[in-house]
C-alpha positions as CSV (number, residue, x, y, z in Angstrom):
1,X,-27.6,-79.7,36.2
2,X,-26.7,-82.8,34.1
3,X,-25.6,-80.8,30.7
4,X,-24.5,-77.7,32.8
5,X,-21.7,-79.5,34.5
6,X,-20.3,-81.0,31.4
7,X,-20.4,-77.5,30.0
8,X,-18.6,-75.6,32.4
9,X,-16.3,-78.5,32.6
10,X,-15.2,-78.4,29.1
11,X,-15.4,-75.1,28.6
12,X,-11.4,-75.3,28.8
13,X,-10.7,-71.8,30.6
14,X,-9.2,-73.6,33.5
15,X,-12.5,-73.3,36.0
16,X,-11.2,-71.6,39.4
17,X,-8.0,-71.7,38.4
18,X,-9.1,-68.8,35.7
19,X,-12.1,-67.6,34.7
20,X,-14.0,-70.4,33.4
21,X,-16.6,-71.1,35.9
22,X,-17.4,-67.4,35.9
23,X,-18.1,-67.7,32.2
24,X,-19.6,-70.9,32.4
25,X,-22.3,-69.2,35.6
26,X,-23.1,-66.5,32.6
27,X,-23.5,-68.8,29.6
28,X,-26.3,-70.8,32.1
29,X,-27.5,-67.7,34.2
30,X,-27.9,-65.6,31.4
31,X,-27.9,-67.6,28.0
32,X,-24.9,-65.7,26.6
33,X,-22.8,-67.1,23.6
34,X,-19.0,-67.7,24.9
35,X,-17.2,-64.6,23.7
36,X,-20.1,-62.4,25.1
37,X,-19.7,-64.1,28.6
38,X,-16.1,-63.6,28.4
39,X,-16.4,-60.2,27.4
40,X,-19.0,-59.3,30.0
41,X,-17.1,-61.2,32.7
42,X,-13.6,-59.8,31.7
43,X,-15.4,-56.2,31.9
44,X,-16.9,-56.9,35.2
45,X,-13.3,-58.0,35.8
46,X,-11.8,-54.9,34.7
47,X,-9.2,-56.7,32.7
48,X,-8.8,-58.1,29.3
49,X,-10.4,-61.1,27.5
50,X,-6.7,-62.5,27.2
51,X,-6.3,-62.5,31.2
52,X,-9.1,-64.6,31.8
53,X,-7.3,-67.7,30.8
54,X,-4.0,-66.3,32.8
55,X,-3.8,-68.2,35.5
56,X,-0.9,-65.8,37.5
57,X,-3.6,-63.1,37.0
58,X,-6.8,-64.4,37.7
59,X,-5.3,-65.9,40.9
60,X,-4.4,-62.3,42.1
61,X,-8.1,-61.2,41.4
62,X,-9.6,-63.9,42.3
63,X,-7.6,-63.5,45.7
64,X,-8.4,-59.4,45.8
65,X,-11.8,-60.2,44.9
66,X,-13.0,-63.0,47.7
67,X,-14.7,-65.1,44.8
68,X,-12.7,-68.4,45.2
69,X,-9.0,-69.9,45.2
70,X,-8.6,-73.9,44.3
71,X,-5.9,-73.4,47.6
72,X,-7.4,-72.6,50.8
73,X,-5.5,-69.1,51.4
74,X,-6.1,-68.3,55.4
75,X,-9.1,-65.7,55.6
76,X,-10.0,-66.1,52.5
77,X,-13.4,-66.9,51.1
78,X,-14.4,-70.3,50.1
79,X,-17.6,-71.9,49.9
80,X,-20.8,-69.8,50.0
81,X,-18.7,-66.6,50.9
82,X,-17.7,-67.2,47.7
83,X,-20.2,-67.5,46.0
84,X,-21.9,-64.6,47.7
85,X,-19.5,-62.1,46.2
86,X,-19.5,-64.1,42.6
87,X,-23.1,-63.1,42.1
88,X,-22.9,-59.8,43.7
89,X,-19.8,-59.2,41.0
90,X,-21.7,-60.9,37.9
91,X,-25.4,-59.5,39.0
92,X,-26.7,-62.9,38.8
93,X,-28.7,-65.1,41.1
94,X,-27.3,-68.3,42.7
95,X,-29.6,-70.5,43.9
96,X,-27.5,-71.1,47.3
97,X,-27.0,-68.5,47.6
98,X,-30.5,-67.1,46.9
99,X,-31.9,-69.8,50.0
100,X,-29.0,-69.3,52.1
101,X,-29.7,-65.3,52.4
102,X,-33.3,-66.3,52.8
103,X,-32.8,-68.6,55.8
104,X,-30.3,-66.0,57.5
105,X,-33.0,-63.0,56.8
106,X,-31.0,-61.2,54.4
């Protein structure tokens, strides 16, 4: 992961607090350019490429959504629930997420 985590860390879009993990998973997953991966992740969103870097927003869809709060909400998703619904949303594969499905038989 060695480069992969530097990227998404610098990316600067705020990781879970906004969108940048998201477009960081698409910039790896599927070897997009930033401004497509914010595009295509915004769409998926169904918001703008502005709100992506809002945190007030992105909290409140990443709440609505399940795909991941930095505070623990009660109910909420966090951890592999998480990520579960982030590549359902993004049509990507995870690779937890890929072998935790397998060993549950899903």
């Amino acid at each position: 992961m060695g480069m992969h985590m530097a990227h998404i860390m610098s990316s600067g879009m705020g990781g879970l607090r906004t969108a940048g993990d998201l477009v960081a998973w698409m910039q790896i997953s599927r070897k997009m350019k930033i401004n497509d991966a914010k595009q295509y992740v915004a769409q998926k969103l169904c918001i703008g490429v502005l709100d992506l870097c809002d945190e007030e927003v992105m909290r409140r869809i990443r709440e609505d959504l399940g795909i991941g709060i930095i505070t623990s909400v009660a109910g909420s998703p966090k951890g592999i629930r998480a990520k579960i619904k982030i590549a359902d949303l993004l049509e990507i594969p995870i690779n937890s997420v890929t072998l935790f499905k397998s060993q549950i038989g899903k």
